[in-house]
N, C-alpha and C positions, 0 to 999 in steps of 0.2 A: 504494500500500500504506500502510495506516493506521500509526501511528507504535507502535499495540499490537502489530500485528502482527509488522514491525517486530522488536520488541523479544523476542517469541515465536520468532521466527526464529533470532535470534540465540542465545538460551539453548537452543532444539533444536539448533543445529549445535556448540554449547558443551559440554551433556551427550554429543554423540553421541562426540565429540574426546575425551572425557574417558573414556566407555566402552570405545573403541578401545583407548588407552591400558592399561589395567585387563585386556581382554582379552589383549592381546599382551605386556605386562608384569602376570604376576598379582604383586598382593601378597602378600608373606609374613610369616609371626610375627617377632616379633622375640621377646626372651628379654633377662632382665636379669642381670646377671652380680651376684651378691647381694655379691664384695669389692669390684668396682668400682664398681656399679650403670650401669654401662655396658650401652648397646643390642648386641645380635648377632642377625642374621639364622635362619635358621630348619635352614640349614646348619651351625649352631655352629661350634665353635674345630675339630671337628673338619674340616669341608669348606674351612678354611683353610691345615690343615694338608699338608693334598694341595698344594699351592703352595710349601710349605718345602723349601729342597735337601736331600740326604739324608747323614745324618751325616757331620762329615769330622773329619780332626786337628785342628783348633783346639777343636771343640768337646769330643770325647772326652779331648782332654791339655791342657785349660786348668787355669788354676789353683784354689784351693778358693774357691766360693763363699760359705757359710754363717759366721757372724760366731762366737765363742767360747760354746760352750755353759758357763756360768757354777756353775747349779746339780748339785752331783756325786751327788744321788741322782737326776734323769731319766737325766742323762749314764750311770749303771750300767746304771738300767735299758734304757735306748735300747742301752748296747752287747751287754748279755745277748741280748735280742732280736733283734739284726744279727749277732752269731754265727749263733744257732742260724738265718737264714735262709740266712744266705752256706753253714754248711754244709753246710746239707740240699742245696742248690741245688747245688753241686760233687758232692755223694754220688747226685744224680741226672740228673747231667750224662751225656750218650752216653759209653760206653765204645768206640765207633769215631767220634766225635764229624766232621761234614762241615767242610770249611775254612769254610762260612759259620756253623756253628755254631761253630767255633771263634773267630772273629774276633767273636762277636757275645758270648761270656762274656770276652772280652779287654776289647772295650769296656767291657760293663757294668762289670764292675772299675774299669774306671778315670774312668768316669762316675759312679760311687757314689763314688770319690775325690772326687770335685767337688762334689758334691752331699748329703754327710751332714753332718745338722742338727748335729753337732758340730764348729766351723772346727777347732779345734787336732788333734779325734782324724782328721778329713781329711787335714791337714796331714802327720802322723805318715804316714797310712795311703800317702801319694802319694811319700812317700820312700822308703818300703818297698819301694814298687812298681817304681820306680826302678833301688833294686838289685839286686829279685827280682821280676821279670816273671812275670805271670802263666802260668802252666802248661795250654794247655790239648788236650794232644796225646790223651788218655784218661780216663775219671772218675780214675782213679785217680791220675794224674798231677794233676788241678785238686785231688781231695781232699787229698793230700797238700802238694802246695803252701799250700794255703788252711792246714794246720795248723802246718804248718814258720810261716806270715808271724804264727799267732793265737800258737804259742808266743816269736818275738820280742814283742810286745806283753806277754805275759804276765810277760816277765823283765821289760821296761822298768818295770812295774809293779810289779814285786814276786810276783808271783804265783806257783804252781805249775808245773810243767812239765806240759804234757798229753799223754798217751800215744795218739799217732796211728796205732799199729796198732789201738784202739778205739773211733774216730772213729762207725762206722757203728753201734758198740754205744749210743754217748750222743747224737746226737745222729740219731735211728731216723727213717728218709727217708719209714718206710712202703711200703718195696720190694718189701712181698711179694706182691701183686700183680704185679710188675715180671718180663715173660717171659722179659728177660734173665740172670736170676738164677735157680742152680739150684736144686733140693728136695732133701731126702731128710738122712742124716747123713752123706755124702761131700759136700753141697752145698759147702765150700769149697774145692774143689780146680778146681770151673768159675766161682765165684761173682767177678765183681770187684766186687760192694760188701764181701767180706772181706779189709780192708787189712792183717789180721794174716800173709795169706798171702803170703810170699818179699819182703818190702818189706827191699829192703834198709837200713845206717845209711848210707850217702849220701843216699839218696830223706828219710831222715828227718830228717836235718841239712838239708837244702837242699841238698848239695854235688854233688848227683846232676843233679838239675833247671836248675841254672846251670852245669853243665857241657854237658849232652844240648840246653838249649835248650828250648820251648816244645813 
């Protein structure tokens, strides 16, 4: 065999190696991550995420991550906008809420401890939490909770006291769609997005909630 040959040979059995290869392993996209500009495969962060264990204590009750929010007009604004989601989100929480829903608005509370772009207002918020655990046995129970913790804040601050039998008035979840909630002008006598109905001053002091537990 001529030494062309030879060398044809080799380069056939080379590309065929190399084809196998490619068939049996296809390639995939890669994607560039634009903060890191790191490579990721074609399954993204999220097909890696499938591999992460699934939440435990260390991660939901660590301490505040985010550094001191410095400037005090974002920090208004950021906290205006963190009400009004935290309480829409309690005022549309299940009113027979499942223990796994329950455990999973207990979390978030206290993973948004951790995790809001303000250190010191985390700070504040994780000591709160602390003494007044979250509520989440009914909406009605997390709504009131979440406003008994928004009017501590509000003292700390200086600010007004807010009247949480009108919670569902000012900060409107857009319920009415919501099957659980009745119609009509008797509607609050079945409705529990109406916090004005039978709430007693325990429930609204807190003293109700850390007595009864979660």
């Amino acid at each position: 065999m001529s030494r062309f040959s030879r060398a044809f040979l080799a380069i056939a059995v080379f590309l065929f190696f190399i084809g196998s290869i490619a068939l049996l392993h296809p390639p995939t996209r890669s994607y560039i991550d634009p903060w890191t500009g790191e490579l990721f495969g074609e399954g993204g962060v999220e097909k890696e995420l499938h591999n992460f264990p699934a939440i435990h204590g260390e991660a939901v009750h660590g301490g505040v991550i985010m550094s001191k929010l410095g400037n005090a007009t974002a920090k208004a604004e950021l906290g205006r906008a963190t009400w009004k989601l935290l309480h829409t989100m309690t005022l549309r929480f299940p009113e027979e809420p499942t223990q796994d829903q329950r455990d999973a608005l207990d979390s978030y509370f206290h993973l948004f401890s951790r995790l809001y772009p303000c250190g010191e207002c985390a700070a504040e918020f994780q000591q709160l939490l602390r003494r007044y655990p979250p509520q989440t046995s009914s909406r009605r129970s997390a709504a009131t909770w979440l406003c008994f913790v928004h009017n501590l804040v509000n003292e700390r601050l200086g600010k007004p006291e807010f009247d949480c039998a009108n919670l569902d008035a000012t900060y409107d979840c857009g319920c009415g769609d919501d099957p659980s909630g009745a119609s009509g002008s008797d509607s609050g006598a079945g409705d529990p997005m109406d916090l004005e109905r039978d709430v007693g001053k325990d429930e609204l002091t807190g003293v109700g909630m850390i007595k009864g537990g979660r």
